[in-house]
C-alpha positions in Angstrom: 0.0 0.0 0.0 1.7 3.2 -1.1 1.8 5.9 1.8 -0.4 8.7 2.3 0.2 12.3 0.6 0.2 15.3 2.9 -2.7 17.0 1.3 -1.3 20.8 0.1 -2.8 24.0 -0.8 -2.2 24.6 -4.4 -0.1 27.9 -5.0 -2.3 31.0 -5.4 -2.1 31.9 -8.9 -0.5 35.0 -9.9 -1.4 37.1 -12.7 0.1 38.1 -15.6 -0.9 41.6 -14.8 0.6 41.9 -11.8 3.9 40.3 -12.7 3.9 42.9 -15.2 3.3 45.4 -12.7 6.6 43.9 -10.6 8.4 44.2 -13.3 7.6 47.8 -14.4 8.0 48.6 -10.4 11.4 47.0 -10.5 12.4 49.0 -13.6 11.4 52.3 -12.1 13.0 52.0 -9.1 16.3 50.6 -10.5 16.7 53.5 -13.1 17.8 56.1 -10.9 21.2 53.9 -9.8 21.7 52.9 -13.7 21.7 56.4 -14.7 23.8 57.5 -11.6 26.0 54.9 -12.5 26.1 55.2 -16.0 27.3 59.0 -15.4 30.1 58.1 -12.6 31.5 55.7 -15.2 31.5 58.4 -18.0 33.2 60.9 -15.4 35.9 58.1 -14.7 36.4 57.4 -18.3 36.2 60.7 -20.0 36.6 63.7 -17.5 32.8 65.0 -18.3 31.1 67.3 -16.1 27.8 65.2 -16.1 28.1 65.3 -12.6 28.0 68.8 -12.3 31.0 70.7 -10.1 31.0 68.7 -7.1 30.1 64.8 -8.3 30.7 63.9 -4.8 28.1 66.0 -3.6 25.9 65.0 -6.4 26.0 61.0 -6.0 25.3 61.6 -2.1 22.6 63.7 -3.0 20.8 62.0 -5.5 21.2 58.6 -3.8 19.8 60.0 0.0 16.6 61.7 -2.3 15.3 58.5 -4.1 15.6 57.0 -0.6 13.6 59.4 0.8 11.4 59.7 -2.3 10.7 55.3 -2.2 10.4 55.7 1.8 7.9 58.3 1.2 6.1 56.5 -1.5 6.1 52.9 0.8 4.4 55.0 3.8 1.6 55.6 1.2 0.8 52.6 0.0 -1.8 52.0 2.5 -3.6 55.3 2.7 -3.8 55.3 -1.3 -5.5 51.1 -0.2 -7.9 52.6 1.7 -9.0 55.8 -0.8 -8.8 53.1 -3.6 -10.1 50.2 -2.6 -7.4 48.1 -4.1 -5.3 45.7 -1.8 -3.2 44.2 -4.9 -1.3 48.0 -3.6 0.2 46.0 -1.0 2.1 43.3 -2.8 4.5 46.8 -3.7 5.2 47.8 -0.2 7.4 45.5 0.7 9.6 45.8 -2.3 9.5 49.9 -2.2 10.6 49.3 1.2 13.4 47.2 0.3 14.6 50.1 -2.7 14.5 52.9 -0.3 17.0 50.6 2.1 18.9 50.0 -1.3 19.6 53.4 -1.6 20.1 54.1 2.0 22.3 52.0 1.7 24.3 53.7 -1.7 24.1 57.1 0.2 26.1 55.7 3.4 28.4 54.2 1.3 29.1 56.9 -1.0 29.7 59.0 2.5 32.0 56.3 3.7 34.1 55.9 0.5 34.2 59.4 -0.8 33.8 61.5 1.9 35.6 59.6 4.2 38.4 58.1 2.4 37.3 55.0 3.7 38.4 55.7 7.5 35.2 54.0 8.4 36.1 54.8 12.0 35.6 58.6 11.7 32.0 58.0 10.8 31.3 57.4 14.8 33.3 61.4 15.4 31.5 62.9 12.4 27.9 61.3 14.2 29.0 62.8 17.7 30.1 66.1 15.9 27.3 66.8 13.2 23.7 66.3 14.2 22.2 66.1 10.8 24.6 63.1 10.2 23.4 62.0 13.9 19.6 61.6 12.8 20.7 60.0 9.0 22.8 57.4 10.7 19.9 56.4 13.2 17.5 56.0 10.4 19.8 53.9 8.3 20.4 52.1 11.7 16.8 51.6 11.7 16.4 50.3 8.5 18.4 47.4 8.9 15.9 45.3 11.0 12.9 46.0 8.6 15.1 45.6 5.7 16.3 41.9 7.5 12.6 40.5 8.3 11.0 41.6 5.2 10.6 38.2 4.4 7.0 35.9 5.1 9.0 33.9 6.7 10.0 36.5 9.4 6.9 37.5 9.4 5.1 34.0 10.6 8.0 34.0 13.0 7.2 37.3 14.6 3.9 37.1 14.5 2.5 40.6 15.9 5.9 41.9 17.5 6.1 42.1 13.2 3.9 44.9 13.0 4.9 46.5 15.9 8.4 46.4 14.8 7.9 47.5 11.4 6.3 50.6 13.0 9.6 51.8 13.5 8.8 53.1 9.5 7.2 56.3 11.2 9.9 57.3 13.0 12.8 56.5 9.9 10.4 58.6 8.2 11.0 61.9 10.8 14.6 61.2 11.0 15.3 61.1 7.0 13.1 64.1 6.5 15.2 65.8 9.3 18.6 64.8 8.0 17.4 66.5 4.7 16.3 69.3 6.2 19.5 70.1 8.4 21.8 68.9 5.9 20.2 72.0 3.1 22.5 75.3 4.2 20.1 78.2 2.4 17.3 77.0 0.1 14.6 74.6 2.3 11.9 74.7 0.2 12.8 71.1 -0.8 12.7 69.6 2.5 10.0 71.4 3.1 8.1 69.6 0.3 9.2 66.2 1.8 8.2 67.5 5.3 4.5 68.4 4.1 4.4 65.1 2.3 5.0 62.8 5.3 3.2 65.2 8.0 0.1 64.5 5.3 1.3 60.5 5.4 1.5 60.5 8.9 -1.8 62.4 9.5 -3.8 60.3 7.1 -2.7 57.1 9.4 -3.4 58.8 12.8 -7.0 59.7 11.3 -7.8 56.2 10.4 -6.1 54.5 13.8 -8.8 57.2 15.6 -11.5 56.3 13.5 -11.0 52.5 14.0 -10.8 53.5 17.3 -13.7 55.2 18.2 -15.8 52.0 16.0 -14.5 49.7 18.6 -15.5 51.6 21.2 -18.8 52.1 19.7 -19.4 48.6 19.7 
């Protein structure tokens, strides 16, 4: 008698259209390193200005504003689920998240290696000593456990310390608007823009948690 298969629950299909959607996502968010990339190479080969004047400057700012930018975008996944109705929105966060550790991750690193020559151990003085590198480090630093139990499989291990972890998103999202904000010498109306945008994120979540709220008390 041939032993008994564990029955198992057949794989949830998944659409063409929303694979296609990945994909596009995947694009998008990877074009800004290409083309960042694409110029560094063409300044090491031939010399160009596509850089501008300061390339250092350039490649740290460019690489710290599409973090900020795919943060940003990640925190509003869910209020644009809840205005549209859609929860296939969902299936993006995760990887948004991901991209905006990615280039976290490219903006320390371009810090560390230009900036810093490499002397990695200066990066704890220049922390004590500057306060907008202060707040950027800690959201990096804050990052990294998101960033490491992204997975399901974290998730199931978690369970609802998951969540409560992955809150942590709010406060990254202060810090990196803060660490914009100090870093800009003159002109703030950029991180101003960024400021408004989260402080509108941030307020559209504490009007739904109240909402919810006050229904359960109703009950």
């Amino acid at each position: 008698m041939s032993a008994a298969v564990p029955h198992r629950r057949p794989p949830r299909p998944v659409s063409r259209g929303l694979v296609a959607a990945k994909a596009a996502v995947h694009a998008l968010a990877l074009a800004p390193a290409a083309w960042l990339g694409w110029q560094v190479a063409e300044v090491w080969r031939t010399g160009s200005d596509a850089l501008g004047a300061d390339p250092v400057a350039e490649i740290e700012h460019r690489t710290g504003l599409w973090a900020l930018r795919l943060l940003l975008l990640t925190l509003a996944i869910t209020p644009l689920r809840r205005l549209s109705g859609q929860a296939v929105l969902l299936r993006f966060r995760r990887m948004l998240g991901l991209y905006a550790f990615f280039y976290a991750c490219l903006h320390l690193g371009a810090y560390l290696v230009f900036d810093l020559r490499g002397y990695w151990t200066q990066l704890f003085e220049e922390i004590v000593k500057r306060p907008y590198i202060t707040v950027g480090f800690l959201a990096w630093l804050l990052l990294v456990p998101l960033a490491l139990t992204s997975t399901l499989g974290w998730m199931r291990r978690l369970g609802r310390r998951w969540g409560q972890l992955h809150r942590l998103v709010y406060a990254i999202g202060v810090l990196a608007v803060l660490h914009f904000w100090w870093l800009v010498k003159s002109d703030i109306r950029e991180p101003a823009l960024y400021a408004a945008i989260l402080a509108l994120l941030l307020g559209a979540r504490a009007m739904a948690w109240l909402s919810a709220r006050r229904t359960r008390a109703g009950r």
